[in-house]
TIKE-27063 format. One record per residue (C-alpha): residue number from 1; residue in three letters; x, y, z. Coordinates in pm, 1 decimal, always signed. Example, Ala and Ser with C-alpha at 12.3 -4.5 7.8 and 13.67 -1.06 7.14 Angstrom:
! residues 2
num->1	residuo->ALA	u->+1230.0	v->-450.0	w->+780.0
num->2	residuo->SER	u->+1367.0	v->-106.0	w->+714.0
This chain:
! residues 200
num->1	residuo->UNK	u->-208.2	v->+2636.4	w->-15527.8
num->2	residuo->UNK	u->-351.9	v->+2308.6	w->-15358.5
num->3	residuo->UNK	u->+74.1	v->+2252.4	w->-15280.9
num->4	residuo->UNK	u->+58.8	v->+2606.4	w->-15096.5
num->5	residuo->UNK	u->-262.4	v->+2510.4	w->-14905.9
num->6	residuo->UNK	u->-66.1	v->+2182.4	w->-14832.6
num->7	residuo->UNK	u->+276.0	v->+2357.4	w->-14704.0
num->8	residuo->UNK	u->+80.6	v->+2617.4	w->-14499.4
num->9	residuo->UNK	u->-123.6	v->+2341.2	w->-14332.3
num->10	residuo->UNK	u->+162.3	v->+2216.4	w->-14230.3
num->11	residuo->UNK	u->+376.7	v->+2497.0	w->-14109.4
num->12	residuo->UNK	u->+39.8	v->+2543.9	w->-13920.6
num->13	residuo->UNK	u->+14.0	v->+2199.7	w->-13738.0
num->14	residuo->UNK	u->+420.5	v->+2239.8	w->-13723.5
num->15	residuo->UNK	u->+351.7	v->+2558.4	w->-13503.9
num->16	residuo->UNK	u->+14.8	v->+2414.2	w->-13380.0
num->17	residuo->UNK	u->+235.0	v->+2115.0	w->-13247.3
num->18	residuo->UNK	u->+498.9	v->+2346.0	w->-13080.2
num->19	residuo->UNK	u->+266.3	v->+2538.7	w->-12939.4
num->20	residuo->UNK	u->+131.7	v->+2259.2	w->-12758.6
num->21	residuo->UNK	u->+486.0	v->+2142.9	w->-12675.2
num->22	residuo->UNK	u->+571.3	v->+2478.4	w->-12506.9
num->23	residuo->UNK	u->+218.8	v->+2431.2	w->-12319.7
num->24	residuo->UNK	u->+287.9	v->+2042.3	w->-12221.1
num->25	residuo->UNK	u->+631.7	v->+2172.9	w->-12076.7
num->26	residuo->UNK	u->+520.4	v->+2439.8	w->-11862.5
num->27	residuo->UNK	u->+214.5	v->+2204.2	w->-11752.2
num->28	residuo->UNK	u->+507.1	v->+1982.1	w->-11650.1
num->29	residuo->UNK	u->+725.4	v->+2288.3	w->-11497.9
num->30	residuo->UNK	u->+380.1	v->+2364.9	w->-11285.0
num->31	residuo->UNK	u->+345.5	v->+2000.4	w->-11153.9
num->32	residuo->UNK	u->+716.5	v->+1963.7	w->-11052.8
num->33	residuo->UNK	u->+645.5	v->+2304.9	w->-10891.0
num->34	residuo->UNK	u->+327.8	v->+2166.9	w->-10755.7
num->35	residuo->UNK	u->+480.7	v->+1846.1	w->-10612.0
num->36	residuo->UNK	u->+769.5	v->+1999.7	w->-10449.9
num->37	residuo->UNK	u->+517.1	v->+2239.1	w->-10280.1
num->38	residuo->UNK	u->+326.2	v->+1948.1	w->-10203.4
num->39	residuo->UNK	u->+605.7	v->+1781.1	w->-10052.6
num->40	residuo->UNK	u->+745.2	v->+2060.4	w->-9847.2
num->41	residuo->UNK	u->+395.3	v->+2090.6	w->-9754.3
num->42	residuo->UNK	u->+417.4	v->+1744.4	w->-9618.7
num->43	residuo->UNK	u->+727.2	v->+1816.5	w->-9460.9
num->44	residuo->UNK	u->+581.6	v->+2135.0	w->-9243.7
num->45	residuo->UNK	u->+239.8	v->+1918.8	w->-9160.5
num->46	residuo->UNK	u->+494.7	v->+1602.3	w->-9043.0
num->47	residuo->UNK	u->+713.8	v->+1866.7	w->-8804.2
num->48	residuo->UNK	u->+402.3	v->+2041.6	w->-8708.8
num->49	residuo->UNK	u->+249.4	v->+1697.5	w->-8576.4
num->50	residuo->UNK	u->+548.9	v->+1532.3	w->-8418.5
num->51	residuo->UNK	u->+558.2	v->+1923.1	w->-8245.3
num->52	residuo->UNK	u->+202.6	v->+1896.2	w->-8143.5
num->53	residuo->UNK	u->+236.8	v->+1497.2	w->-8017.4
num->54	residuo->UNK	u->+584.3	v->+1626.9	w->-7819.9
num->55	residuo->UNK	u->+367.5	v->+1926.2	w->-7671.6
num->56	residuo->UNK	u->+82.4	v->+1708.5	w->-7599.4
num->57	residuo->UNK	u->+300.5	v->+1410.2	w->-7402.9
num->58	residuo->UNK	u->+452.4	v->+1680.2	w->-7206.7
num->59	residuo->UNK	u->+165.8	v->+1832.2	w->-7098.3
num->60	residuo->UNK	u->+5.2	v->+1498.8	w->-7040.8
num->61	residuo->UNK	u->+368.8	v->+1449.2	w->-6865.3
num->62	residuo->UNK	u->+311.0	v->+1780.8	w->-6647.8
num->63	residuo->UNK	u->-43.9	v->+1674.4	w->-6563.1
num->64	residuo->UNK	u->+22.7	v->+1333.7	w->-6425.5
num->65	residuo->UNK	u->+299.1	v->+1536.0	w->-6251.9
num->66	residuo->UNK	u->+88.4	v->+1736.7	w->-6099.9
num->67	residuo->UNK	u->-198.1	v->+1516.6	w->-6011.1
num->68	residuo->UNK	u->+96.8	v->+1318.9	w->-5830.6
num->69	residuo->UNK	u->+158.6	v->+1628.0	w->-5616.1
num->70	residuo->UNK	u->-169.8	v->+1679.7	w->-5600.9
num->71	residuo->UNK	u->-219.0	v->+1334.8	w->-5425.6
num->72	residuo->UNK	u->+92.1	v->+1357.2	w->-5206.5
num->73	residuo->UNK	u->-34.2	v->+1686.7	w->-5039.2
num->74	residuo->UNK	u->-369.3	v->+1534.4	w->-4978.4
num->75	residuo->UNK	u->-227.4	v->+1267.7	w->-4790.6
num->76	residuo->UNK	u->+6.9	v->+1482.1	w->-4615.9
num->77	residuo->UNK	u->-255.5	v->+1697.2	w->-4506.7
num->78	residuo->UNK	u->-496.3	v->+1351.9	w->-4386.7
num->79	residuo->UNK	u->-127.2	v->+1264.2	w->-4184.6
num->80	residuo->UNK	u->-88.4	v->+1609.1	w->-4042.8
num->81	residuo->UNK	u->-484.9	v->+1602.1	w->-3938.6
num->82	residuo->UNK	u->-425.9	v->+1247.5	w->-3833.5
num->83	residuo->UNK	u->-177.7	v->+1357.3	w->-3613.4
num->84	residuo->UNK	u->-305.3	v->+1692.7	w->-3489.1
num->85	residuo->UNK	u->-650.7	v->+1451.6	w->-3387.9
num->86	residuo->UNK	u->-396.6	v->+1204.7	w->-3185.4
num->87	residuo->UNK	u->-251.2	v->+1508.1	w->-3008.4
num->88	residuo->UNK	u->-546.1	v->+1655.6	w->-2937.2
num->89	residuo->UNK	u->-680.6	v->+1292.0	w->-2831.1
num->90	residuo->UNK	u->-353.6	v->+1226.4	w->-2609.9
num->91	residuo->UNK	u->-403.6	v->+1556.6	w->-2456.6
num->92	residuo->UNK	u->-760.6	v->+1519.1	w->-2342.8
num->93	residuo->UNK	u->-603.0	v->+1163.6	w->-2222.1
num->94	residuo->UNK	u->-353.8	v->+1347.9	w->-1977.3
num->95	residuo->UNK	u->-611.2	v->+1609.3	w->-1879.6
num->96	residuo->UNK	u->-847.3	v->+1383.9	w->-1769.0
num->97	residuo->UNK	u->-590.7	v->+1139.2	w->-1574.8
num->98	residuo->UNK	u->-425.6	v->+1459.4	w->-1445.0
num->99	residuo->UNK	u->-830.8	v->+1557.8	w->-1286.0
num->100	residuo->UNK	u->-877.6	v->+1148.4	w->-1185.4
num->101	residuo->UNK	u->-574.8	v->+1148.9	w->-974.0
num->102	residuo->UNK	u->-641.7	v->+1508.8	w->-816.0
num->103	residuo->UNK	u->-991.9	v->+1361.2	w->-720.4
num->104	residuo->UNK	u->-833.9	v->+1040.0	w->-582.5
num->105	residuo->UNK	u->-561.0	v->+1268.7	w->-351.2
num->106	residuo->UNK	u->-826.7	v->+1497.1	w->-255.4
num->107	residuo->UNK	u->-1067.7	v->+1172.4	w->-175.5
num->108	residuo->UNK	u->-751.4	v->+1030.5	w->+6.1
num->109	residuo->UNK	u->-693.1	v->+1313.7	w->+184.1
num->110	residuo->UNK	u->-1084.3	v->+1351.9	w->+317.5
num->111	residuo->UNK	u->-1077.3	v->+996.1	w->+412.8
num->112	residuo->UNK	u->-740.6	v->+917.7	w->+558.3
num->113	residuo->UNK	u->-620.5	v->+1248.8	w->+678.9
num->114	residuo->UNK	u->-263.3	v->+1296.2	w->+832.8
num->115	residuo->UNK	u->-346.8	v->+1269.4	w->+1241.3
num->116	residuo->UNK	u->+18.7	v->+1351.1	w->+1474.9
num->117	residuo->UNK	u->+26.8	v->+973.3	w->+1515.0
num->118	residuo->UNK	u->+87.8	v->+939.1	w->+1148.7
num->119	residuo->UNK	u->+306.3	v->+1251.3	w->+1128.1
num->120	residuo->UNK	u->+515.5	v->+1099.4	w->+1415.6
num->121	residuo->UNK	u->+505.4	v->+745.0	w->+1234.5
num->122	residuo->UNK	u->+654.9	v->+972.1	w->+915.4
num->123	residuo->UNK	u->+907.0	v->+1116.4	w->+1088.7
num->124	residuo->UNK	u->+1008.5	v->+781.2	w->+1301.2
num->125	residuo->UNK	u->+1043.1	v->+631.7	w->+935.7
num->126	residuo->UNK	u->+1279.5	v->+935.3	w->+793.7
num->127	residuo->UNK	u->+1473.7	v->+944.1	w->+1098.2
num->128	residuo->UNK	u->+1541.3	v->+530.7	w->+1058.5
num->129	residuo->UNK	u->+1623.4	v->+585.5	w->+685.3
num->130	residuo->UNK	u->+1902.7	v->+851.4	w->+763.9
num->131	residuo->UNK	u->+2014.5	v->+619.5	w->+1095.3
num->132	residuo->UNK	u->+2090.3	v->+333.9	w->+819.8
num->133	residuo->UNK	u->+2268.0	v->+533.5	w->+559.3
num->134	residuo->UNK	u->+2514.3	v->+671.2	w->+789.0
num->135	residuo->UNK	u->+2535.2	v->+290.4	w->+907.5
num->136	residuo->UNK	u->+2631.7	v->+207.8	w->+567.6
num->137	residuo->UNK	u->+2844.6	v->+488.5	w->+502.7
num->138	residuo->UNK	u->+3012.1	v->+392.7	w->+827.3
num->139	residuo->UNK	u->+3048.3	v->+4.2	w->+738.4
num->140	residuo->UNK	u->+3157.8	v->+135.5	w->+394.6
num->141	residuo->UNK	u->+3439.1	v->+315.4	w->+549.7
num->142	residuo->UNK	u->+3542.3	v->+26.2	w->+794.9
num->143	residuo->UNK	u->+3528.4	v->-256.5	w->+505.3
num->144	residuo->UNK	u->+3779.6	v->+13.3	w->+345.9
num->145	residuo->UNK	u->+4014.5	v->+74.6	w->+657.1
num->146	residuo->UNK	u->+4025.1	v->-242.5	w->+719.2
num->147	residuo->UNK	u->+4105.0	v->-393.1	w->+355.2
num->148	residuo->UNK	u->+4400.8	v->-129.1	w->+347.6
num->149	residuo->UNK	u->+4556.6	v->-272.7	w->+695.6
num->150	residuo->UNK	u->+4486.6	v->-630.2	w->+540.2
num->151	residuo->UNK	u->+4705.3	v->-500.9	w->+202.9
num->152	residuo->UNK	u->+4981.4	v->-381.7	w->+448.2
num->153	residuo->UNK	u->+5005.7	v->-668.2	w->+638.0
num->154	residuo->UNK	u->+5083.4	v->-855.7	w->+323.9
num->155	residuo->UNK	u->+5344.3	v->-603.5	w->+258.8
num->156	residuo->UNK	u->+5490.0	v->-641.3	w->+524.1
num->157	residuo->UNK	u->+5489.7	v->-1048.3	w->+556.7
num->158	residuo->UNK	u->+5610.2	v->-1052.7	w->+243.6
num->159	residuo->UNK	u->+5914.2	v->-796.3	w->+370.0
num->160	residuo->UNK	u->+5971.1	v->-1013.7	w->+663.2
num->161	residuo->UNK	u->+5998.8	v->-1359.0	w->+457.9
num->162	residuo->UNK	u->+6242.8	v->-1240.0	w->+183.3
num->163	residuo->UNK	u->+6449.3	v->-1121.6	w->+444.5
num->164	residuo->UNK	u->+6428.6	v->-1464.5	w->+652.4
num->165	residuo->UNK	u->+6479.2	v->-1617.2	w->+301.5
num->166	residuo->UNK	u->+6801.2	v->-1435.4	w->+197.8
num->167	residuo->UNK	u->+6954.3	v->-1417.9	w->+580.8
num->168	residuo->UNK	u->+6960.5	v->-1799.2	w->+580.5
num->169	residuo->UNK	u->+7127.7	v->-1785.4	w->+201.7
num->170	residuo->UNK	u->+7372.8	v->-1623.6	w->+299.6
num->171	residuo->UNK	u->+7448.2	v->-1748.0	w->+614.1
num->172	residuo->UNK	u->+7500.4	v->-2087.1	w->+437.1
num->173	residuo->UNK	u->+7647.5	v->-1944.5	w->+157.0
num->174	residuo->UNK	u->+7912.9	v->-1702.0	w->+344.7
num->175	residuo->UNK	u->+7892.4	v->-1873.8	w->+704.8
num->176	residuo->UNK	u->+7978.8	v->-1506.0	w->+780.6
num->177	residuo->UNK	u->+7758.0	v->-1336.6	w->+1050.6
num->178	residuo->UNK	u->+7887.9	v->-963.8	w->+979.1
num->179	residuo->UNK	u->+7905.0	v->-1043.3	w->+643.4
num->180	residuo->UNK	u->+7525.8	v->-1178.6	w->+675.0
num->181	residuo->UNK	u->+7409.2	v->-807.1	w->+875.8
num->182	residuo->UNK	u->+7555.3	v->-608.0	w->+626.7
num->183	residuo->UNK	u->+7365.9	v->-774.3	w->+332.9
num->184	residuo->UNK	u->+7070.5	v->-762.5	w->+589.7
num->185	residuo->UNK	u->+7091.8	v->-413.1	w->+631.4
num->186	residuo->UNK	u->+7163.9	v->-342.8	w->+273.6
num->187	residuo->UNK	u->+6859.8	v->-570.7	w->+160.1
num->188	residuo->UNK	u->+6650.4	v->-421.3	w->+399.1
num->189	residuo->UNK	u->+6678.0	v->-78.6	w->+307.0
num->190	residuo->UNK	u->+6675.0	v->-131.3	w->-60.4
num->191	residuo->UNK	u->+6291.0	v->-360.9	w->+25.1
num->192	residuo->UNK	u->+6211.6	v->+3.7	w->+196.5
num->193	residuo->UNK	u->+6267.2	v->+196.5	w->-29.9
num->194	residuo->UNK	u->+6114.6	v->-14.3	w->-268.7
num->195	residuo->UNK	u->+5798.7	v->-20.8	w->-43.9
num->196	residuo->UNK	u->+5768.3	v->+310.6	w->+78.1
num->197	residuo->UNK	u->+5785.1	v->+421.8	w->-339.5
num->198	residuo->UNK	u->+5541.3	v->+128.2	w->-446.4
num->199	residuo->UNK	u->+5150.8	v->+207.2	w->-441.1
num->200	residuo->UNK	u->+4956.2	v->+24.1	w->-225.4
């Protein structure tokens, strides 16, 4: 009997024992289970930061962008008032030096007014302008004429001495007189021709 008491102790701790085993090995499943969750878990709260940081530097990004645009109107708007004040400033300028020389005419005008003597003193003066720029026009024209005849002159001299020049060649060369007009004549139509086509 006390063997039987023995055996069925033991086939009780035996199951006992398994029992426990089963128990340790689905406490073990559960923690693998829980650590993989855990670390997923990590995983999603790592992305979901870096996400959040990213989001946050770009809309610190936009801000500072903004702000810059912010500043640049500002300071387009002080130019553009800037400007509209020196335009407004330049034109009250003109305005008033526009009024200060109508007063001084007007005060020139009371004090020094135009009598016939001064008319006629105006008119002398125009009529002596227009006498010397048809002078000038007139010496222009004469300097002209007369620096065309100077330019046919030298033509002409120069004309005169080749023929001298080649007469006397020939005439020592040839000791022919007929022989001596004909080249004349010849050389002296040719220089003609020559002249009468050149520009002068």
């Amino acid at each position: 009997m006390a063997e039987l008491e023995r055996e069925e102790e033991k086939k009780t701790r035996v199951e006992i024992l398994e029992q426990k085993k089963q128990e340790i090995k689905s406490l073990e499943q559960e923690i693998d289970t829980m650590q993989k969750e855990y670390e997923q878990l990590e995983q999603e709260g790592e992305r979901a930061y870096q996400q959040h940081y990213q989001h946050t530097v770009y809309q610190e990004t936009l801000l500072a962008d903004i702000k810059t645009l912010e500043a640049k109107i500002l300071a387009q708007k002080a130019l553009l008032n800037d400007l509209e004040n020196k335009e407004q400033c330049l034109m009250q300028a003109k305005q008033q030096f526009d009024q200060r020389l109508r007063q001084r005419q007007e005060t020139f005008r009371h004090e020094f007014p135009l009598t016939p003597n001064s008319q006629d003193a105006i008119n002398e003066a125009r009529r002596m302008f227009e006498t010397s720029k048809k002078k000038s026009l007139i010496g222009l024209l004469l300097s002209l004429v007369v620096h065309l005849i100077v330019l046919l002159l030298k033509k002409v001299l120069q004309l005169i001495l080749r023929i001298l020049l080649f007469s006397i060649f020939c005439y020592v060369s040839f000791n022919s007189p007929m022989f001596l007009v004909e080249t004349v004549c010849h050389f002296l139509s040719e220089s003609l021709d020559r002249f009468s086509m050149a520009p002068i």
